[in-house]
Structures are given as C-alpha cells and as structure tokens.
Steps between C-alpha positions, in 0.01 A plus 500: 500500500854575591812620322760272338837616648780383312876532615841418346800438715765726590842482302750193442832490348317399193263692454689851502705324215186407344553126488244254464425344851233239579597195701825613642447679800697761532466709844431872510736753456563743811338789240236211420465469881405896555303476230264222634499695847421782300190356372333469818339885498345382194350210684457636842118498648373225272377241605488175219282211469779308353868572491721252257822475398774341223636230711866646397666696794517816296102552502515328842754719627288832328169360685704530821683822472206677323254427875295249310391251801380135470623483140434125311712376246328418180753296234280639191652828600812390413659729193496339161727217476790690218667114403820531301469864571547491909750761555563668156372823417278597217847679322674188516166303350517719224827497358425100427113563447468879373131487474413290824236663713379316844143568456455317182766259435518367866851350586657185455559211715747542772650226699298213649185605718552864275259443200441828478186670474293671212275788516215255490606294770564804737181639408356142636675533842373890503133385421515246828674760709220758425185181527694387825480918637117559393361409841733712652447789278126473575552537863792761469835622384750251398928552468704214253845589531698374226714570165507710231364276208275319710320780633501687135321166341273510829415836453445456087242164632274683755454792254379258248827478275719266360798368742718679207334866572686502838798640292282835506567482882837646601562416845828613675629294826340593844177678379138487567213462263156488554216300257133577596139557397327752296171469437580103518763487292889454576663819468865647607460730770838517643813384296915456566461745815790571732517715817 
C-alpha cells in the first residue's frame, strides 16, 4: 500500500492577502513560482501510481514547476466553492458576521453557477477523490495537488473524521504532506513540509 501525497499550490496574489479563492483562477506569483520549483526535492525519486490535479492553473502550474510528470486533472480537486465570499477575507466576513467560521457555517450563495459549498458537501467530493485513488494507493504512492481547504477536509475524511476536522489541519501554500498506513490505519506521517 502506498503513501497519500498531498500538495497545495504555490502562492497567488490572493492568497498572501488571505482572500478566499476558489473558481477564479488566479496565476502564481513569481515567489509562488519558486516555491512550486522548490517543491520538487521533496518529490524527486518517486515514482506515483497516480498523479492528479485541481483543474485551476495554480495547482496545474505547481504540478509542473514542482517535476510532477503525466499529471491528470481531477475537477473534485477543485477548492471549496466560497459563494458570496469569493475574494473577501475572513476580517472583512467578520465585521458583518462576527461569529462566522467556514468549517461550520459554510458560506452563502455567490453569483450564478457559485452556490457555494458546505462542509458536508466538500466532504462528499473528498470521499470520491479518496474511493476514485484506492486502486492506485494499492499499487503505490499517489500525489493530488490542490488547495488549502480541500486538501484539509481530504485529509480530516481519510483519517476517519468529519469534513469539519480539516480545520485542525493548517496547511501553508507550496508544502508537502504525506497520509499513510500504520498498522492499517491512516496516519500523518509527513505534514506542511518545505525544503
């Protein structure tokens, strides 16, 4: 059985503001583009079973830069769909909603084709995204590069959590983490790693 590798993209304008970003696709920064390449130490000599990727050109982009080869897209990597709150940091949420907390109160609808998602519904996408990997897994290591909430709830789902324990998972932009077996259960081995 192999090791789950799990990889968030490199910096955007966004995200060093800390600005909710799902469906606009906002390109790497030049420091989010040496921090992909930098990633590629980390990944170096492995050889994976199954390499996805967010279909958005950040995680693309990362894939590339960090030397991960044959990457597929996968569109239930895609990060958490944020609605009305595409673009606005959590400050800004909370002088309007003071108590408002992503992981249980979800967001609210954005504009059309921007529902939003809850922690439920992500946790859905995460639980097809690990059943679609399982093969692979069985025959080897696997790499999902993607976002930050995304790959928190993923991470909360394969160690048997709720989608709403991935806020125990701080994961900075460009990093490595690593999910894999102990004595057949999921465990952490590796987490948030940089060179």
């Amino acid at each position: 059985m192999g090791d789950l590798f799990l990889v968030r993209h490199g910096e955007t304008e966004w995200s060093a503001s800390g600005r909710h970003t799902s469906w606009t696709d906002l390109p790497l920064t030049d420091q989010g583009e040496q921090q992909a390449k930098s990633l590629a130490p980390l990944l170096s000599g492995r050889t994976f079973s199954l390499a996805l990727t967010s279909p958005l050109a950040r995680a693309v982009r990362t894939a590339e830069l960090a030397g991960i080869p044959g990457a597929l897209t996968d569109p239930d990597l895609h990060e958490w769909d944020y609605g009305g709150y595409e673009g606005i940091t959590t400050v800004d949420i909370h002088k309007t909603r003071p108590d408002w907390y992503l992981w249980t109160d979800g967001v609210p609808p954005g504009p059309s084709g921007h529902p939003g998602e809850s922690p439920s519904e992500i946790g859905a996408r995460a639980d097809r995204v690990l059943e679609r990997v399982a093969p692979a897994l069985a025959e080897g290591d696997v790499v999902l590069v993607a976002h930050a909430h995304f790959l928190r709830v993923l991470t909360a789902r394969r160690l048997g959590l709720p989608p709403s324990e991935g806020r125990l998972f701080q994961l900075a932009t460009a990093t490595v983490s690593r999910l894999t077996l102990e004595h057949g259960w999921p465990a952490i081995a590796e987490w948030n790693s940089r060179v």
